[in-house]
N, C-alpha and C positions, 0 to 999 in steps of 0.2 A: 621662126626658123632663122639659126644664122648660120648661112654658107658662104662656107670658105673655099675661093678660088684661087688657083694656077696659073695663068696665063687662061685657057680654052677647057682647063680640067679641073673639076669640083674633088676638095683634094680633103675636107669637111664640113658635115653637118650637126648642127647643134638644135634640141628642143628644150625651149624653155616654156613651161605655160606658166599665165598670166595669172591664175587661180584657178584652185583647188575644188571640184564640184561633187559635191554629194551624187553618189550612183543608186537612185531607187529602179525598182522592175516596174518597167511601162513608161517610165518617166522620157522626154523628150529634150534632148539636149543639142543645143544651136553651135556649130565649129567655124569659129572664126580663124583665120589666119595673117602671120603678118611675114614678112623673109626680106632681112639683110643680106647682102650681099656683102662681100667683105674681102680684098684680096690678101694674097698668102704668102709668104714667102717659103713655108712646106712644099717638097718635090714631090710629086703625085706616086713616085716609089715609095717616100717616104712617109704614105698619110697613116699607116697600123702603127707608127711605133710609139704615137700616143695610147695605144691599148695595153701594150706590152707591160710586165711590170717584170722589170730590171731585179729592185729589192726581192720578189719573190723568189725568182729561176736564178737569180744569179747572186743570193745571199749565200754566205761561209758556209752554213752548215752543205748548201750544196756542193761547192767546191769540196769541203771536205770529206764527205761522203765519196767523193769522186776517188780523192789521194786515198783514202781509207782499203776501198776496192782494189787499186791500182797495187796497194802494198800487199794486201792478201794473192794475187795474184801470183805477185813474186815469192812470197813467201812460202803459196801452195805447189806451184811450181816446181821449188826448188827442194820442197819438201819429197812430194814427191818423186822427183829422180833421183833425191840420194838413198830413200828407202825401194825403192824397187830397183836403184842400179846396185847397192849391195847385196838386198835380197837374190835378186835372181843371180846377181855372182856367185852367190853360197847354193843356190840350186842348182846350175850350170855344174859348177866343181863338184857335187854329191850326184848327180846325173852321171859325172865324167868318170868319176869312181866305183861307181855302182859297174859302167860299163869294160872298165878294166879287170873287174872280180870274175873271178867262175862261175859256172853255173851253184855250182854249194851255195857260194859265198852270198851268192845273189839270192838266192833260196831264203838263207837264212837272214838276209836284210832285213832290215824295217825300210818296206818302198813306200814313197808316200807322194801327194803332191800334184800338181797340173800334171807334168809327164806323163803321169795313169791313165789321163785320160785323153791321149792323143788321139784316141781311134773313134772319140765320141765328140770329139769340142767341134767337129765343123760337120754334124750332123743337123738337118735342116730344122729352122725356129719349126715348133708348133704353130696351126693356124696360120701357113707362111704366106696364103693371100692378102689376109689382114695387114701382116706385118709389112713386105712388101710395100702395099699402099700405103699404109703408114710411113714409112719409110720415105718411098716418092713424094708424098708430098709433102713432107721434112724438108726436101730438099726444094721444093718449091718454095716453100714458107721463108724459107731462111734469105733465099736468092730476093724472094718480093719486098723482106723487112732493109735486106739493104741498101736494092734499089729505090724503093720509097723512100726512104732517110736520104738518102746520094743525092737523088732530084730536091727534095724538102730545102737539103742545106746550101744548094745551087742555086735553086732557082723561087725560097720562098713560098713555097704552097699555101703557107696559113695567111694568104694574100686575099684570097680568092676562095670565096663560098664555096664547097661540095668540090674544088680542087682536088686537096687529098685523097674523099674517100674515089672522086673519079680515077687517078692517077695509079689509085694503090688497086681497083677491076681491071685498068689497062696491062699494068705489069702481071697481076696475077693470070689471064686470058694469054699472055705473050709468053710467061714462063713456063706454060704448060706439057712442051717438050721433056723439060728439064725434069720436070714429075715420071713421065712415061719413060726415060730414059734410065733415070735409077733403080724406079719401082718395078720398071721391066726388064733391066738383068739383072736385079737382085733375085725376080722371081724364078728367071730360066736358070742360074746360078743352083738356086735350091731343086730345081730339079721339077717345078710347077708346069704341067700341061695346059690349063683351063688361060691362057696367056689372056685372051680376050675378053674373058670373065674379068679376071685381074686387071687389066688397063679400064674396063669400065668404071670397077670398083675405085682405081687410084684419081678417074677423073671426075668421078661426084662425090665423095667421100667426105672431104671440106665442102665444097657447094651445095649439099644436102643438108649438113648442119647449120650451117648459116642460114641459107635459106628456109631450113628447117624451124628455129629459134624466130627468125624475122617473122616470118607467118604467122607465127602462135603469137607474140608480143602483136602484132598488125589486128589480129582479129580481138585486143584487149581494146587497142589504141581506137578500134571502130566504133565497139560498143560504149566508151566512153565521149565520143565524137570528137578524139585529138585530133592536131594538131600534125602529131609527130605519125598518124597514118601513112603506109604508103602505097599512096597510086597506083591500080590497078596495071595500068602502061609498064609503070619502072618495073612490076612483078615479071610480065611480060617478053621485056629486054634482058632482062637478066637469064630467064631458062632459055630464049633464043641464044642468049653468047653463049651460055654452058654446053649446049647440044651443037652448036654450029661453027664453035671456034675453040673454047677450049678443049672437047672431045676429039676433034680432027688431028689438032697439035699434039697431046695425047698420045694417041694412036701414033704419031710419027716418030714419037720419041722412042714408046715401046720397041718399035720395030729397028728401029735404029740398035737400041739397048740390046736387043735380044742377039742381036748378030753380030754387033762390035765387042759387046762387054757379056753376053751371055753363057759360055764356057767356064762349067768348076776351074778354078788353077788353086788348090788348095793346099798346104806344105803336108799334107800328111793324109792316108787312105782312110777312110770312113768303114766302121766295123761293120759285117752286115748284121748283127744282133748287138742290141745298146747293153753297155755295162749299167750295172746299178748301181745306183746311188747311194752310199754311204752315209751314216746316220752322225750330223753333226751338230753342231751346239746352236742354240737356239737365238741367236746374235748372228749364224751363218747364212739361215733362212732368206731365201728371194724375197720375202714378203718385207723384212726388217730390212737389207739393204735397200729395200726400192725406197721405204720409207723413210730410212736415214739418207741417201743419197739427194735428197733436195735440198737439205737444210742450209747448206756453205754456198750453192747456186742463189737462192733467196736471199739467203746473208749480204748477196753482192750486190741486188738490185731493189734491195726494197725500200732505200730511201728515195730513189728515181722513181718508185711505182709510185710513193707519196704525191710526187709533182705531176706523173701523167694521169692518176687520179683526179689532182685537183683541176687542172687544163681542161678534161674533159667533162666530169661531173662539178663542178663549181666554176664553169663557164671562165675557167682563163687561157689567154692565145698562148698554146703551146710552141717556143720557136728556138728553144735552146736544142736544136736537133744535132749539135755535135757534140755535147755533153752524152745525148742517145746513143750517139756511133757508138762511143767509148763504153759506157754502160754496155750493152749489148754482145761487143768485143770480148770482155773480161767476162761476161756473162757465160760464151762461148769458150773461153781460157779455163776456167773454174770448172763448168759442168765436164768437161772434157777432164780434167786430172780426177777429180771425183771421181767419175765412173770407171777411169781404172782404174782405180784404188780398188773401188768395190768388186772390181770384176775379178782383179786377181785374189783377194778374198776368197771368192765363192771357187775357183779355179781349185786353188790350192787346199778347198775341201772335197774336191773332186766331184763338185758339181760341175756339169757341164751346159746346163738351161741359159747358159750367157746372155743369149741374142735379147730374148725378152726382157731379161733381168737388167741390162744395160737398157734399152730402152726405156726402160721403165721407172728405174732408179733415178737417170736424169728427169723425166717427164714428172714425176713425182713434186720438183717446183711447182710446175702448177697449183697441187693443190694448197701448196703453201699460198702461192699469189691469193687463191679465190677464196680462203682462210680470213686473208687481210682485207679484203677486199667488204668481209662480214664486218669486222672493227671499222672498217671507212666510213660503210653505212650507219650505221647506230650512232658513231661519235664525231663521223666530221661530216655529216648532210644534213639536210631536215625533210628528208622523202618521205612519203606517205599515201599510204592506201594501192592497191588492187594494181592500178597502173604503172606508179614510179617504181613498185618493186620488184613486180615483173620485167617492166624495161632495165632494172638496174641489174638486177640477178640473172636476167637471160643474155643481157652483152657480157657482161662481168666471167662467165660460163666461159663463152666461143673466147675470149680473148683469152683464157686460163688456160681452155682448150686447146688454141692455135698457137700459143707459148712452149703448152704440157707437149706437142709434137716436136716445135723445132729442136727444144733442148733432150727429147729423148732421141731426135736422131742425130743431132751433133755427137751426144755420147755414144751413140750405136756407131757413130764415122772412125772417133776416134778408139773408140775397144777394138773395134774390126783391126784397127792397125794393128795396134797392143801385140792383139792375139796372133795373127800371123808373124808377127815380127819374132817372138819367144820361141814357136813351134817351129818354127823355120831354120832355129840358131839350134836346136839340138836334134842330137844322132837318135832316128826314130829307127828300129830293128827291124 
């Protein structure tokens, strides 16, 4: 061993053996040892940054990947409000006309377009407990990925073993308000009785998956006697924080939600019988927007997924975490112009299933991520058999998963604006 000291702090460890020994089964072999000491003039802050690899995380292509993003942004951006600030200028002014005409003239119109269906667009999502939850903890998800990053780039996390994932239970246990709060006057919003049902649902929803996935991978990791098992104990502490701390916080937020932010205020009355649906072309369909609505969201983060892939499945220290801020940002820029793009789409065929359709179309990244995440496995690992690909496919899942919610409810934050903003600006009879 050669250890490298600090002053009072061991700031490096090196193993070097002396030779190479043949491993037979049964065989008995003698461990000798020998340890230099050696002092240092590395600051004991300083001892990871021999791990780091610079040329890696901070080679052009990444850089450029970065400015790449950064330009589609502006571009999608810009793209987008000169087409929906024209468009809906030409909808507004044919609105405004249609409104000046007589009852004949109107008769005889060709009416078409969102307007038709003012008395259905803020009629409540189907399955609006689901949604809801979903929903709440969107907003949890999102608050935990940026305070985690915020501490990471502060204070150094990848310093210190099981840091991270400790740091990133703490935050998610603490933001657990922020879930009940959303998820629970979105629900009272919609008009949901069962509140309590619902705050349940919004406060295990993710911790049932996760721990859900952990379990299943845990009882692979037993039978083959890994390593990467986990201790009965840590099973343990984790459903005592879920039932005893994030549950309580929950429930406070709900209640909070339901009283402060709980009251429709909607720009327009709700029909009491739903108009029908209109028969439109087959590009118009929720199913093809959802599906087309990830592809420009991925486009923006998939040469960062390449690096946080490699960080975590080819064991390098992931520490370029403000290159992450920014990724994540534009992540958040993108999936949000997207999905109104697509929403006024579907609007303006006088479909009104928005809410899901907007959730869904942003969330829809995901399956792009876990898509790529298939190409990772096959051509950049060398994993194999029963265990490593269960471990790989079942994290690879919940992180596609817990990605696939934050960017369907960013774009569900930002449609909800969208939408109210239009309905609001025209003269409803």
């Amino acid at each position: 061993f050669d250890i490298s000291y600090n002053g009072k702090q061991i700031v490096d460890v090196t193993l070097t053996p002396e030779r190479k020994e043949l491993l037979r089964v049964g065989a008995k072999i003698k461990f000798t040892y020998e340890v230099n000491w050696k002092p240092s003039s590395v600051k004991f802050e300083d001892r990871f940054d021999k791990y780091l690899d610079p040329n890696f995380f901070q080679h052009r292509i990444h850089w450029f990947s970065i400015f790449n993003s950064f330009m589609m942004v502006i571009f999608l951006v810009g793209l987008v409000s000169m087409i929906l600030m024209r468009t809906l200028r030409k909808d507004y002014a044919r609105y405004s006309k249609d409104e000046e005409a007589d009852d004949m003239e109107r008769d005889l119109g060709d009416e078409y377009g969102w307007k038709q269906i003012h008395g259905d667009v803020f009629r409540p999502a189907s399955n609006v407990m689901l949604f809801s939850a979903l929903i709440g903890a969107g907003y949890q998800l999102t608050s935990v990925v940026l305070c985690v990053i915020t501490f990471a780039i502060l204070g150094e996390l990848y310093t210190e073993r099981g840091s991270m994932l400790s740091t990133t239970i703490f935050v998610y246990a603490a933001t657990s308000p922020i879930n009940g709060y959303f998820g629970g006057s979105l629900y009272a919003r919609m008009g949901g009785k069962q509140w309590i049902k619902q705050m349940i649902m919004s406060a295990f929803i993710v911790p049932a998956l996760v721990c859900g996935t952990a379990f299943f991978i845990n009882f692979i990791a037993i039978y083959y006697h890994a390593s990467r098992a986990i201790p009965f104990g840590t099973m343990v502490a984790v459903t005592c924080i879920c039932i005893f701390v994030i549950l309580p916080l929950t429930l406070i937020g709900t209640i909070v939600g339901r009283n402060l932010d709980g009251q429709p205020d909607y720009p327009c009355r709700v029909n009491a019988v739903p108009r029908p649906i209109p028969e439109k072309k087959w590009f118009m369909e929720p199913a093809v927007i959802i599906l087309l609505g990830g592809v420009l969201p991925f486009g923006s983060i998939f040469i960062e997924m390449y690096f946080i892939f490699t960080s975590f499945w080819a064991y390098k220290i992931y520490y370029v975490y403000g290159f992450m801020l920014l990724v994540f940002l534009i992540l958040i820029i993108v999936t949000v112009c997207v999905t109104i793009v697509c929403t006024y789409f579907l609007l303006n065929a006088e479909d009104y299933r928005w809410q899901w359709t907007s959730f869904m179309s942003a969330a829809s990244t995901s399956i792009y991520v876990y898509m790529y995440s298939f190409y990772y496995f096959f051509f950049k690992t060398k994993m194999y058999g029963l265990f490593q690909t269960a471990f790989y496919f079942g994290y690879m899942a919940l992180f596609s998963g817990a990605l696939g919610i934050i960017c369907g409810t960013v774009g569900y934050f930002g449609t909800n604006l969208f939408v109210r903003k239009i309905y609001s600006n025209v003269k409803i009879d």
